[in-house]
N, C-alpha and C positions, 0 to 999 in steps of 0.2 A: 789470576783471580781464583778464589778458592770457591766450588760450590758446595753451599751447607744451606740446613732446613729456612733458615732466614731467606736465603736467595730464591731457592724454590715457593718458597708461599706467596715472593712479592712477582717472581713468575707468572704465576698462576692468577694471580689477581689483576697483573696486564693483559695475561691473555682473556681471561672470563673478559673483563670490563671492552676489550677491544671484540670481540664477538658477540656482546651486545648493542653495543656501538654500531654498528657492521647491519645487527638485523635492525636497528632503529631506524636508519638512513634507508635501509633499502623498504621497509616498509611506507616511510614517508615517500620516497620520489619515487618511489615503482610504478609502471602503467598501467596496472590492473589496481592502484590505492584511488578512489577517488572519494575524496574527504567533502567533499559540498553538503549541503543542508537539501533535506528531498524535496520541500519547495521554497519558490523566490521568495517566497511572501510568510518566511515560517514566525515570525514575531505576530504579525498580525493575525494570524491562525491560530496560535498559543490563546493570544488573547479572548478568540471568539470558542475556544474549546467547552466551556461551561455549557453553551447555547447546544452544542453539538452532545453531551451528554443527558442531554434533557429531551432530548429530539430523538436517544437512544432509549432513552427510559420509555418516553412515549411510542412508539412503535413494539416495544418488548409487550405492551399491553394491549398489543393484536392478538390473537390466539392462532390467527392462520403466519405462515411464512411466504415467503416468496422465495420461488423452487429453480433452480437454476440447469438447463440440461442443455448437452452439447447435439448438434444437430446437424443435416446436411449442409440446412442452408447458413447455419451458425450456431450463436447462441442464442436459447431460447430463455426468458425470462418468465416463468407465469405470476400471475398475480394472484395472489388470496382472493376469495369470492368474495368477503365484504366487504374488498375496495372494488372489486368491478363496479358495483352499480354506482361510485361515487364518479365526478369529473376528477380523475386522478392530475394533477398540476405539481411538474416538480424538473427534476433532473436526475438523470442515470449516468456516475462517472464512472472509467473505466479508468484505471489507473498502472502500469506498467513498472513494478520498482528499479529494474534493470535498464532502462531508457526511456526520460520523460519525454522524449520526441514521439512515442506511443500514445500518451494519452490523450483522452479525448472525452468530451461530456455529450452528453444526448438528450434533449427534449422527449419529457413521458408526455406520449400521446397514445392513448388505447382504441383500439377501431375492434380489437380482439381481448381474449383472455390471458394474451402475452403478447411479450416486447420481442423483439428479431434484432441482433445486434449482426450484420451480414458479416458472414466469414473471410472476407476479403479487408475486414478492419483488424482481424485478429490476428493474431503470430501464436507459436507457440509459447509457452511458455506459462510463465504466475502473474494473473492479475487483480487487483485489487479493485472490486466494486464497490460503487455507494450509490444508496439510492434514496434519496431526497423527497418529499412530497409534504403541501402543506394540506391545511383541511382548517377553516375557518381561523382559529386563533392561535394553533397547535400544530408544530413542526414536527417532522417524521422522519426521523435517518435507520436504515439497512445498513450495516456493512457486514461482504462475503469476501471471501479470498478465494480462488477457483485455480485449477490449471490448465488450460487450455489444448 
C-alpha cells in the first residue's frame, strides 16, 4: 500500500475522532463525573422560582443586610436592626454543593441580635445560605455564598 496525502488526512481524522471519543467516555463514566440534578425536587422548584424572586426583590428593599462572620464558636449570623424588634419567623438553610448529606435547614428563632450556627455542623469548605422570613403578607429570601 502506497502512503499519499489522501491516506494521511483520512489518518488523521481517525485518529482526531478516536481521541475524542476517548475523552467522551471517559468524561461520562469517570468517578469524579457526577451528572445528577442538585435537587430531588428540581421540577417543582423550577416551578416555584417566580415566588422566590419576588421574596428577592422584596428583602433587596431592606437598607440594612445581614452580616455573616466566622467565630470561635461558629458562624455567626447578625440581623439588621429593623428586623430585631420584629418576631423574625422563617428558616436558615445551609446548603453544601459538594455533598447534599451536608445540608441542613434551621428554624430563625432570635433571643439575640444574631443566629449561632454551632461549628461542629460545619466542614470546611463553600456553602451556600438562604435565609427565608415572612412578615404579614410579604415573603423575604437572602441569599449568601461564604467559605467556611
Amino acid at each position: 500500500m502506497k502512503f499519499n496525502w489522501g491516506t494521511g488526512i483520512v489518518l488523521a481524522f481517525i485518529g482526531f475522532i478516536g481521541f475524542i471519543l476517548y475523552f467522551v467516555v471517559l468524561a461520562s463514566t469517570g468517578k469524579n463525573s457526577d451528572h445528577h440534578l442538585v435537587t430531588e425536587d428540581y421540577y417543582q422548584e423550577e416551578l416555584a422560582y417566580q415566588q422566590e424572586i419576588d421574596a428577592e426583590s422584596n428583602a433587596s428593599k431592606i437598607s440594612a443586610d445581614f452580616r455573616i462572620k466566622k467565630s470561635t464558636e461558629g458562624l455567626t449570623i447578625e440581623v439588621p436592626e429593623e428586623l430585631r424588634l420584629q418576631e423574625l419567623k422563617g428558616t436558615l438553610s445551609l446548603y453544601r454543593p459538594s455533598n447534599k448529606h451536608l445540608d441542613f435547614d434551621l428554624e430563625i428563632s432570635l433571643s439575640n441580635s444574631h443566629l449561632l450556627i454551632p461549628d461542629e455542623r460545619l466542614l470546611g469548605g463553600r456553602w451556600d445560605i438562604k435565609i427565608r422570613w415572612f412578615d404579614k403578607d410579604k415573603n423575604y429570601l437572602v441569599k449568601k455564598s461564604i467559605t467556611y
